[in-house]
KOLFIKOL-896115 format. One record per residue (C-alpha): residue in three letters; x, y, z. Coordinates in pm, 1 decimal. Example, Ala and Ser with C-alpha at 12.3 -4.5 7.8 and 13.67 -1.06 7.14 Angstrom:
! KOLFIKOL-896115
<filum filo="ALA" east="1230.0" north="-450.0" up="780.0"/>
<filum filo="SER" east="1367.0" north="-106.0" up="714.0"/>
***
This chain:
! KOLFIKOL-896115
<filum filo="UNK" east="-1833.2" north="755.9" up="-468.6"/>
<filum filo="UNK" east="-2154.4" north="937.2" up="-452.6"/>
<filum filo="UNK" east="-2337.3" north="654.8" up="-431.0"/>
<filum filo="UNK" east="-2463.5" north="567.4" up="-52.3"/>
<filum filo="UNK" east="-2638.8" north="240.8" up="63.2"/>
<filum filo="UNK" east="-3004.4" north="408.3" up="57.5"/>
<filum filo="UNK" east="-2964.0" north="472.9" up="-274.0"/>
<filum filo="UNK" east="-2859.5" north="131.3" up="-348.7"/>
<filum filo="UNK" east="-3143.8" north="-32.2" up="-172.0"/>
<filum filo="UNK" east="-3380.9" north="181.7" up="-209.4"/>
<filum filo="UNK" east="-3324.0" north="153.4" up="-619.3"/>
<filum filo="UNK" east="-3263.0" north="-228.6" up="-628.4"/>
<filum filo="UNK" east="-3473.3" north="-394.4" up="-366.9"/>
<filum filo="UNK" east="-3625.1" north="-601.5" up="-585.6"/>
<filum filo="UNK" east="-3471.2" north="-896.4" up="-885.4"/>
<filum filo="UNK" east="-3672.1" north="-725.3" up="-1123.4"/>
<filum filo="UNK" east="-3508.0" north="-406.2" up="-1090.1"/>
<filum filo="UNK" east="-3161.9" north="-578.6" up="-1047.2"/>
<filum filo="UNK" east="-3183.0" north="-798.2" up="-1363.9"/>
<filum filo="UNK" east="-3304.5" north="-461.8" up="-1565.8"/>
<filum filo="UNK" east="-2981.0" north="-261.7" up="-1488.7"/>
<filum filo="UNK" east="-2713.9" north="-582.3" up="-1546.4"/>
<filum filo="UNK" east="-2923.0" north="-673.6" up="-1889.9"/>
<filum filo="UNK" east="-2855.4" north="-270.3" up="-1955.8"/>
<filum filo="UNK" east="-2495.7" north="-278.7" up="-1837.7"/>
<filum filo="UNK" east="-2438.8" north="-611.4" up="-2041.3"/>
<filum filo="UNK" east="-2601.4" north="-542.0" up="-2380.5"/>
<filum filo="UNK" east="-2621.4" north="-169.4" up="-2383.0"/>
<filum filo="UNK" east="-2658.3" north="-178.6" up="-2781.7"/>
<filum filo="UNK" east="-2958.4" north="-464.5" up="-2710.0"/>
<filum filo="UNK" east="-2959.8" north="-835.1" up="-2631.7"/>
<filum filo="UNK" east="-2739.0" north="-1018.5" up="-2861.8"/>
<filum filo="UNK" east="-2661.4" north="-1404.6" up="-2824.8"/>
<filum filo="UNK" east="-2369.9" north="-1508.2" up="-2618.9"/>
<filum filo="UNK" east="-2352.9" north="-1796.9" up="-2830.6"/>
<filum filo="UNK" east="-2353.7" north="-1645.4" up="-3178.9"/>
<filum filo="UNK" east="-2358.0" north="-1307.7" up="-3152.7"/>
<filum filo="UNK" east="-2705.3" north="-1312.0" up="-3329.5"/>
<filum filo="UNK" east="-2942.3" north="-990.7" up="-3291.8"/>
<filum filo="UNK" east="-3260.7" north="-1172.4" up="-3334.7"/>
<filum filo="UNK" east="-3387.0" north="-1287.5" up="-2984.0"/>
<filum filo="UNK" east="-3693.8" north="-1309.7" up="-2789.0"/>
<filum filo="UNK" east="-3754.0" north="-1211.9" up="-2417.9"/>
<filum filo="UNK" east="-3890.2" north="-1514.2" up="-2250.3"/>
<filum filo="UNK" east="-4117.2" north="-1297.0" up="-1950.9"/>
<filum filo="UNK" east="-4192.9" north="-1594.4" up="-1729.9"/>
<filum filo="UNK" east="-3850.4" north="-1750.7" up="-1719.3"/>
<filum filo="UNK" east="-3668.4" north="-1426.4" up="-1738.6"/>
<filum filo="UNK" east="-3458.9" north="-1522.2" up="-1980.2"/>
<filum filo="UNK" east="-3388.4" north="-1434.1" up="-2385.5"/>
<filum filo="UNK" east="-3385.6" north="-1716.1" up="-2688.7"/>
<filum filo="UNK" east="-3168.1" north="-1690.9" up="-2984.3"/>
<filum filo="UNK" east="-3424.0" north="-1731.9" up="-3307.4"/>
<filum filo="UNK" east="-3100.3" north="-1804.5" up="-3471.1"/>
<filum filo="UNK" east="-2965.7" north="-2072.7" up="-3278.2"/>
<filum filo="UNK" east="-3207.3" north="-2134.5" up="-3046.5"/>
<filum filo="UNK" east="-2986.6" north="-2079.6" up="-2712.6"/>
<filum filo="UNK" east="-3174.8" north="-1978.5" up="-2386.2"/>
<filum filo="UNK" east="-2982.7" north="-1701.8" up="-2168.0"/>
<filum filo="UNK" east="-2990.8" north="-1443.3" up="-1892.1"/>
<filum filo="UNK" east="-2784.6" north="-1143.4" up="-1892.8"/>
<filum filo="UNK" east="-2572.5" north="-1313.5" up="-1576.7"/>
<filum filo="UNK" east="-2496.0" north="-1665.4" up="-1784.9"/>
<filum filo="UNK" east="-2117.2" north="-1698.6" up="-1823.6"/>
<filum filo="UNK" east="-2039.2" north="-1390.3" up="-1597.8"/>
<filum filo="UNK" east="-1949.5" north="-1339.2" up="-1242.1"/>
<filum filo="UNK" east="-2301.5" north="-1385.6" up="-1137.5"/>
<filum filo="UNK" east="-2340.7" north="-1737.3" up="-1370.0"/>
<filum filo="UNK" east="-2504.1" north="-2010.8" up="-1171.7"/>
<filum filo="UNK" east="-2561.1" north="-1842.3" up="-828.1"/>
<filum filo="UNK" east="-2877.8" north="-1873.4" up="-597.9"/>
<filum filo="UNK" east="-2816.1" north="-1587.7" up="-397.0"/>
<filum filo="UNK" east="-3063.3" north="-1309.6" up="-430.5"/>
<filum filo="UNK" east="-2933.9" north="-1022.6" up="-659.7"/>
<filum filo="UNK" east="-2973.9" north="-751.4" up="-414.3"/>
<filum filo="UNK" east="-2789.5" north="-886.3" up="-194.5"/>
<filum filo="UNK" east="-2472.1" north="-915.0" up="-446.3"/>
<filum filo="UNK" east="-2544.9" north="-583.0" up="-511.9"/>
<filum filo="UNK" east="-2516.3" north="-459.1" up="-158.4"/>
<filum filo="UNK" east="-2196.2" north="-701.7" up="-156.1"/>
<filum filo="UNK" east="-2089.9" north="-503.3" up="-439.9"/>
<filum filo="UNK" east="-2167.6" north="-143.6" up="-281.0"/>
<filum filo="UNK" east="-2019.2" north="-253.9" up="79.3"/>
<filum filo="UNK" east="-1678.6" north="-346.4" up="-100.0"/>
<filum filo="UNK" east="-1620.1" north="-60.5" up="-293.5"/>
<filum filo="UNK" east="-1689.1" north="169.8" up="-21.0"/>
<filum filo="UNK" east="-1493.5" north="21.1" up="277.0"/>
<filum filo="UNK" east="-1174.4" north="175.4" up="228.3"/>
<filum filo="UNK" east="-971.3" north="-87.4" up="427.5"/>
<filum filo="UNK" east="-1210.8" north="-362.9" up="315.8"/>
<filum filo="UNK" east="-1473.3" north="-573.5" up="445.6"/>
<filum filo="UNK" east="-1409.3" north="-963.4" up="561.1"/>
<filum filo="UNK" east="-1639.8" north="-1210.7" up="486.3"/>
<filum filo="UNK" east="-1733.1" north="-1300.2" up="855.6"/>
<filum filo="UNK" east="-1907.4" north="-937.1" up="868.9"/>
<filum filo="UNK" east="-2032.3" north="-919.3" up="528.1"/>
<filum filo="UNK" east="-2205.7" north="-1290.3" up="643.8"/>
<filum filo="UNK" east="-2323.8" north="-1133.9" up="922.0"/>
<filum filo="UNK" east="-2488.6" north="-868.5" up="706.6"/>
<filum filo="UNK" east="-2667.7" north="-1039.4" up="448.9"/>
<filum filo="UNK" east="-2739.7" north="-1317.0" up="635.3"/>
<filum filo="UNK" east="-2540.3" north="-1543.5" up="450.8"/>
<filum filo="UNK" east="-2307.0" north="-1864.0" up="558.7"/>
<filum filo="UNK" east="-1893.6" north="-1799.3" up="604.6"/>
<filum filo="UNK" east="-1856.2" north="-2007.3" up="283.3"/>
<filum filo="UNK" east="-2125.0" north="-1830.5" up="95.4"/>
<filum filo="UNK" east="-1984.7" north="-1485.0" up="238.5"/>
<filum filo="UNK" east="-1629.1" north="-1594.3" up="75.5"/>
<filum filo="UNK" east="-1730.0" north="-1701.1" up="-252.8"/>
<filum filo="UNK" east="-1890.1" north="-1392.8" up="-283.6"/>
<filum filo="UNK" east="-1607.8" north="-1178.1" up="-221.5"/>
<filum filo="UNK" east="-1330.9" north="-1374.0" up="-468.9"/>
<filum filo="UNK" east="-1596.0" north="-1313.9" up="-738.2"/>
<filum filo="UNK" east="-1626.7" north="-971.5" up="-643.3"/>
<filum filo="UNK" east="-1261.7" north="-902.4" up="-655.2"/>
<filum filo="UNK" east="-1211.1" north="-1105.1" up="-947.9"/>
<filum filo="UNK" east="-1386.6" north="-815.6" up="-1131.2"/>
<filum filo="UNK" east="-1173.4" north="-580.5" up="-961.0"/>
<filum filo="UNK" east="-959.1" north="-493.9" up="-1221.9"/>
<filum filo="UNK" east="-787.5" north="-148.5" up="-1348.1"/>
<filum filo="UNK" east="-726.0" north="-106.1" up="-1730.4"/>
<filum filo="UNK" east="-298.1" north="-123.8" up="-1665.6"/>
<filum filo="UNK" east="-209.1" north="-69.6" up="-2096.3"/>
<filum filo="UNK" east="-143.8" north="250.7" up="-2016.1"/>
<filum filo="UNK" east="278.6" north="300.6" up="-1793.8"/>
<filum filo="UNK" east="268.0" north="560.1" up="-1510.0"/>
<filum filo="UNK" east="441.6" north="896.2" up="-1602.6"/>
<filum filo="UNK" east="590.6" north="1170.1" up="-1442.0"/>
<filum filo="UNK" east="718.3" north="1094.7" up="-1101.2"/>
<filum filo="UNK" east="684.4" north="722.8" up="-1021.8"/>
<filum filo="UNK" east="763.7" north="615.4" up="-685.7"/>
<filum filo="UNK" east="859.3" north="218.0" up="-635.6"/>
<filum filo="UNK" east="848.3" north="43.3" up="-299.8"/>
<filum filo="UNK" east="819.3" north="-356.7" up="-175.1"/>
<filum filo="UNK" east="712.7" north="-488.4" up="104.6"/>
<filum filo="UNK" east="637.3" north="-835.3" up="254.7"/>
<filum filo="UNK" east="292.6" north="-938.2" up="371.2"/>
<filum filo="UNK" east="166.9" north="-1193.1" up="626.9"/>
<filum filo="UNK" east="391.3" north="-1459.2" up="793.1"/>
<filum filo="UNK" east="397.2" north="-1622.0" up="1128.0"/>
<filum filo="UNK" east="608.1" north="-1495.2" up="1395.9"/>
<filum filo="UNK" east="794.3" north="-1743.6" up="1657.8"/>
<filum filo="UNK" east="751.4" north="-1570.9" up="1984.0"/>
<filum filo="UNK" east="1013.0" north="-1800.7" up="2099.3"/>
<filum filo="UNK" east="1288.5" north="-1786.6" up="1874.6"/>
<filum filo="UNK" east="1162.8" north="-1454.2" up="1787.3"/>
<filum filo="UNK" east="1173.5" north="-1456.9" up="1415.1"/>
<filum filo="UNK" east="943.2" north="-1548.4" up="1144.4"/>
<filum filo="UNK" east="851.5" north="-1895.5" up="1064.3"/>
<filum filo="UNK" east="873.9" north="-1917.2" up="700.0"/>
<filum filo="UNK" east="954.3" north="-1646.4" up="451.6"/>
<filum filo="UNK" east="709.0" north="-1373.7" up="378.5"/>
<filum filo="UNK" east="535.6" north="-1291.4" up="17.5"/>
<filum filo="UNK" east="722.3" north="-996.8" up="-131.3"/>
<filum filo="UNK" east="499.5" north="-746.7" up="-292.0"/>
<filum filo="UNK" east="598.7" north="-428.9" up="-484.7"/>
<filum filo="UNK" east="420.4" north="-186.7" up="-623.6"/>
<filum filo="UNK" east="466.6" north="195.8" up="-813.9"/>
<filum filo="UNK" east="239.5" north="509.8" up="-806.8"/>
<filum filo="UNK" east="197.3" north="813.0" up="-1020.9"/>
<filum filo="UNK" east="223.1" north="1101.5" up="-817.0"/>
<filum filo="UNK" east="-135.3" north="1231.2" up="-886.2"/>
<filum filo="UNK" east="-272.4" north="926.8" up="-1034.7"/>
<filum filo="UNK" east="-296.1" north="507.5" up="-1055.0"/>
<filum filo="UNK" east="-113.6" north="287.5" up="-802.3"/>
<filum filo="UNK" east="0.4" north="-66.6" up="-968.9"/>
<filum filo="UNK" east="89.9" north="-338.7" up="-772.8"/>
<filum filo="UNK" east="139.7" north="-703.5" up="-764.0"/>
<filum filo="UNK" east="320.9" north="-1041.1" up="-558.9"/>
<filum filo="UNK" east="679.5" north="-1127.5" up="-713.1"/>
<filum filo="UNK" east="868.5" north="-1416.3" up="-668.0"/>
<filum filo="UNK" east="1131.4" north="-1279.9" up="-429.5"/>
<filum filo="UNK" east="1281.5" north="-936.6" up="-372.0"/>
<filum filo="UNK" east="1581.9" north="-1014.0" up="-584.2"/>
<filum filo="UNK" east="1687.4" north="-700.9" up="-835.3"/>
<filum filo="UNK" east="1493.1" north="-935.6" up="-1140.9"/>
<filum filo="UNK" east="1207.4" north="-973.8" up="-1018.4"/>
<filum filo="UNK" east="1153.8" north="-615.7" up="-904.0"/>
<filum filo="UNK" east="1292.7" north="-418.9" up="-1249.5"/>
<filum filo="UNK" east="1062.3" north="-685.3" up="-1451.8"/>
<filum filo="UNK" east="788.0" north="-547.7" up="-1253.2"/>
<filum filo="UNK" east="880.2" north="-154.4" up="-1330.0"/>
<filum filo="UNK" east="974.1" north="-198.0" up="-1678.0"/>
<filum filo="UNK" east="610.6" north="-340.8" up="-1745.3"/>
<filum filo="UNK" east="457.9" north="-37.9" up="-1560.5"/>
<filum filo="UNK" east="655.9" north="237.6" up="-1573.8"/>
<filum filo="UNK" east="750.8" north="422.2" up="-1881.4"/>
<filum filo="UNK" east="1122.0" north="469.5" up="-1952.0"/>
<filum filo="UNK" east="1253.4" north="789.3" up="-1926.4"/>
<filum filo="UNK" east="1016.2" north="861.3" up="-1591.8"/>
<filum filo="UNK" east="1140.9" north="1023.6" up="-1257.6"/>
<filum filo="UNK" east="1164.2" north="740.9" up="-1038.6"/>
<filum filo="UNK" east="1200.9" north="758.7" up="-662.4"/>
<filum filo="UNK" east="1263.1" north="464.2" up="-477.1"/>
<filum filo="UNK" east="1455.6" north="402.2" up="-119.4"/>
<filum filo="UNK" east="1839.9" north="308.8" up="-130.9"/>
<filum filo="UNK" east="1738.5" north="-78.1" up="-172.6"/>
<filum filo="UNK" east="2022.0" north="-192.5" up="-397.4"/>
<filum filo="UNK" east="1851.3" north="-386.6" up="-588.7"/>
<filum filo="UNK" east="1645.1" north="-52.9" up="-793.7"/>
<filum filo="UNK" east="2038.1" north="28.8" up="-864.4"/>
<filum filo="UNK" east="2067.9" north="-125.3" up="-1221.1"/>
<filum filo="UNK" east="1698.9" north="-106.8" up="-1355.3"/>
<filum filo="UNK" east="1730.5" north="280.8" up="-1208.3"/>
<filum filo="UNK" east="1952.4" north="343.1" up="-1504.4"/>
<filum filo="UNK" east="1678.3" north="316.2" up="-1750.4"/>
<filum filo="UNK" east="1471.9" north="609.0" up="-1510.5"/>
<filum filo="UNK" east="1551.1" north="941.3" up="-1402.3"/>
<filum filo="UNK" east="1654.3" north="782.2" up="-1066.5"/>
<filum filo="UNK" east="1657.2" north="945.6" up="-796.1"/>
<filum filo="UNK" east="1698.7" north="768.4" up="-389.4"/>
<filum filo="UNK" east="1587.4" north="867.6" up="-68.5"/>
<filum filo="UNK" east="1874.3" north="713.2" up="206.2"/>
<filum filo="UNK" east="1655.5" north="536.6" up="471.6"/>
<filum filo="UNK" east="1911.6" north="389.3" up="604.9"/>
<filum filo="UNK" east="2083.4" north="707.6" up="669.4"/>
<filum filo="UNK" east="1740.4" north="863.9" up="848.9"/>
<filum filo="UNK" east="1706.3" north="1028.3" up="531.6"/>
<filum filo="UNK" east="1308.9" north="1026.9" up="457.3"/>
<filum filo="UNK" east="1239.5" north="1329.4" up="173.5"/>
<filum filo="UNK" east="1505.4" north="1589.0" up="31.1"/>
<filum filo="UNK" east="1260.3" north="1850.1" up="-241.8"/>
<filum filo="UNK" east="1094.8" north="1598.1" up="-420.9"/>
<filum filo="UNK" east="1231.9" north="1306.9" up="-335.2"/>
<filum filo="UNK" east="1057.8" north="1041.0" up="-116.1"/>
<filum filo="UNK" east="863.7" north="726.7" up="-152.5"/>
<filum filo="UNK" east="575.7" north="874.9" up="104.7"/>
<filum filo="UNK" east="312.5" north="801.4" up="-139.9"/>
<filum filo="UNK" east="415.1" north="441.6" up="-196.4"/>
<filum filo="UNK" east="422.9" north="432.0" up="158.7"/>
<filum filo="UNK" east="104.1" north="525.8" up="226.9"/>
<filum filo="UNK" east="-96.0" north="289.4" up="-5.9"/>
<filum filo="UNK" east="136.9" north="25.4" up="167.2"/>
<filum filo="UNK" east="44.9" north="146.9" up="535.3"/>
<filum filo="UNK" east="-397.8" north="135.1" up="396.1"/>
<filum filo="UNK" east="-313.5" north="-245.8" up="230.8"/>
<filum filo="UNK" east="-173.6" north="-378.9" up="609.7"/>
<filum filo="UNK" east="-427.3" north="-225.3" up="774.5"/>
<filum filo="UNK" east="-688.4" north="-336.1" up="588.4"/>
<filum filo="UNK" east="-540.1" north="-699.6" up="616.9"/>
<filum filo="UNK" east="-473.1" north="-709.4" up="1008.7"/>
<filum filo="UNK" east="-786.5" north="-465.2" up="1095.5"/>
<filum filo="UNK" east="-1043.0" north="-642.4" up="824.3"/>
<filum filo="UNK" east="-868.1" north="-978.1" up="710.6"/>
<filum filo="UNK" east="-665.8" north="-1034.5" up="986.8"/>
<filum filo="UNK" east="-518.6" north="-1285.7" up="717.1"/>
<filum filo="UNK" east="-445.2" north="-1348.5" up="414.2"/>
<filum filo="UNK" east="-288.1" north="-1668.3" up="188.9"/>
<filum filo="UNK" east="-89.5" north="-1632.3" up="-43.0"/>
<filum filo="UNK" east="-260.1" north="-1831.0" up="-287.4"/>
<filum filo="UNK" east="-545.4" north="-1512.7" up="-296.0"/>
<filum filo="UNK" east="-288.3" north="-1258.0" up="-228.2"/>
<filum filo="UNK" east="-294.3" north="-1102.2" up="-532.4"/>
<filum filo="UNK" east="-673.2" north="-1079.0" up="-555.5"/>
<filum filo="UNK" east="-652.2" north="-919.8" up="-233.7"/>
<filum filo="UNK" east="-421.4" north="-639.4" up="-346.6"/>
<filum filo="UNK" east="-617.2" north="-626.1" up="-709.8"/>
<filum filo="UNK" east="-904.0" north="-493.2" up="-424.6"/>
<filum filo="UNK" east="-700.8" north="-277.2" up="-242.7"/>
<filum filo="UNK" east="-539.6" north="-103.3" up="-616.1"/>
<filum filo="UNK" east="-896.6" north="-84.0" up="-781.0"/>
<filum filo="UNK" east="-1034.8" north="66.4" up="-494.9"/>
<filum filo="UNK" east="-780.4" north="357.9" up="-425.5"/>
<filum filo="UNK" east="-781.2" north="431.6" up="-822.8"/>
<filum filo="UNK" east="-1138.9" north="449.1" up="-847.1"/>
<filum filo="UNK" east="-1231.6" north="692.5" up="-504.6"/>
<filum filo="UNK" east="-1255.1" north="984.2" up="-678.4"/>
<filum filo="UNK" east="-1504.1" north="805.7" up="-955.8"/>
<filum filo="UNK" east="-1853.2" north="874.2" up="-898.5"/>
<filum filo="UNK" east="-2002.0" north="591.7" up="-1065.4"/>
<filum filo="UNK" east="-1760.7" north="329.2" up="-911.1"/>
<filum filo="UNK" east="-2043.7" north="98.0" up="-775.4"/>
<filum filo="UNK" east="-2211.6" north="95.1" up="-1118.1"/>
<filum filo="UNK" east="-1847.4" north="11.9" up="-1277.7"/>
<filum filo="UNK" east="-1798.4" north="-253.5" up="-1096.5"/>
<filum filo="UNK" east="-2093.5" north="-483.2" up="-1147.0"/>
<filum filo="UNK" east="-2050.3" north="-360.5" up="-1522.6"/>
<filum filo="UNK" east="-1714.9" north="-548.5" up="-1510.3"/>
<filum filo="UNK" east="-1880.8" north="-816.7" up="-1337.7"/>
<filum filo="UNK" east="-2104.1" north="-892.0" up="-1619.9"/>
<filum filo="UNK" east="-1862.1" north="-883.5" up="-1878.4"/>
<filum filo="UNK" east="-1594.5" north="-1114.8" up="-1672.1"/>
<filum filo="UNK" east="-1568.6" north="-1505.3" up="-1682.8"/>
<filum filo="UNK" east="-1762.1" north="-1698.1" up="-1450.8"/>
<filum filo="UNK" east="-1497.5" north="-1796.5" up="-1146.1"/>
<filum filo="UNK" east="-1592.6" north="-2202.4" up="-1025.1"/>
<filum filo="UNK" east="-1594.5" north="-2266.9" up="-663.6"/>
<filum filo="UNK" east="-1357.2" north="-2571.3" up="-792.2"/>
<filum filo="UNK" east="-1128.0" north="-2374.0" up="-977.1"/>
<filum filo="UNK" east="-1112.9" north="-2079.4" up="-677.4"/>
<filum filo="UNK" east="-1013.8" north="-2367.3" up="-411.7"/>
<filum filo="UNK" east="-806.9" north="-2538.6" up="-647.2"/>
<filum filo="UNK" east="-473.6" north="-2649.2" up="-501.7"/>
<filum filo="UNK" east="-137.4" north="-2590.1" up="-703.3"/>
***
């Protein structure tokens, strides 16, 4: 990301200048109403805000988007925005609070709406060689008895060699679960390499499968080896004890939709600016709906 943090402040230290990129990032063809689509609209200067001559709806270019309803200044969402894409293990709220002078809660918020935008375009299946891998996140540990307290999350996830990472929470690790995962996101007929976890045996069948035997010490032979998996696995669990220290598993997934955006978009120059252009053109998230219990 060529972007650094001088830039961003230096270019949007002000609400004017903040508004006049997310009105450009929102309506790049022109304002239009959210309401009715209509064309015909009128900049309100004072109120900084656009009326429909149509239907007579009043808007900003933030109503109905990530941004819809909040009081916090929008330069400091935009450093928000700038700090998260660029810490490559992620950033916790206590620090980002800390930065932008900004309350735990409000620090939080701030973050699920961020990642909520977070989002890679998955329509296309990964190609080539694909290597699978789960793992299990979180937990408590019983110093006592020595084991864990309840059963981990189980998360699995494929890369492209060369390209995207996908990845996502499953119900368990159970051979179902995990070849409903890869026949959504891999394309059949790929060179899959996985470890010698029985359960990729039958989905491997639709793949060019190929296994590397962990349990037999045996870690790469040519091309086969799950190291790349690995690796994105090894930067998620570091960014979660290091940064997060925690996570639930209610938000786990958001948490690894960070973690998957962010590692497919750091070669993108214009990541920063991609983001807050998804932020304006996703759903509004409710504080009520984001605590929500099951």
């Amino acid at each position: 990301m060529d972007t650094n943090l001088l830039e961003v402040f230096g270019k949007f230290n002000s609400e004017e200048r903040c508004r006049e990129l997310l009105e450009t990032l929102r309506f790049p063809a022109g304002p239009c109403c959210i309401r009715c689509g209509s064309v015909r609209v009128s900049r309100l200067i004072k109120r900084h805000q656009f009326q429909c001559l149509d239907c007579h709806y009043q808007f900003t270019p933030m109503a109905g988007t990530v941004f819809h309803d909040s009081h916090l200044p929008l330069w400091k969402w935009f450093l928000a925005v700038y700090l998260m894409c660029d810490s490559k293990k992620g950033i916790s709220a206590c620090q980002l609070g800390r930065m932008l002078k900004v309350s735990y809660k409000t620090a939080w918020y701030l973050c699920h709406r961020i990642r909520e935008a977070m989002k890679c375009d998955e329509s296309e299946k990964l190609k080539g060689i694909v290597e699978a891998d789960e793992t299990f996140v979180g937990g408590r540990f019983d110093k006592r008895r020595k084991r864990e307290t309840h059963e981990k999350p189980c998360v699995v996830g494929v890369i492209q060699r060369g390209g995207p990472v996908r990845a996502q929470k499953i119900p368990s690790r159970g051979a179902r679960a995990i070849a409903a995962f890869l026949k959504e996101s891999v394309e059949p007929g790929a060179r899959l390499m996985t470890d010698d976890y029985a359960g990729y045996k039958k989905v491997g069948k639709d793949y060019q499968h190929k296994t590397a035997k962990h349990s037999a010490l045996q870690y790469v032979e040519g091309l086969t080896h799950t190291n790349t998996i690995e690796n994105f696995w090894s930067l998620f669990k570091r960014g979660v004890v290091g940064s997060f220290h925690k996570v639930s598993e209610k938000h786990l997934d958001r948490y690894i939709g960070e973690f998957v955006y962010r590692f497919n978009g750091r070669k993108e120059d214009n990541l920063f600016y991609d983001t807050l252009k998804n932020m304006v053109n996703e759903k509004a998230l409710p504080f009520e709906k984001l605590t929500k219990t099951a």
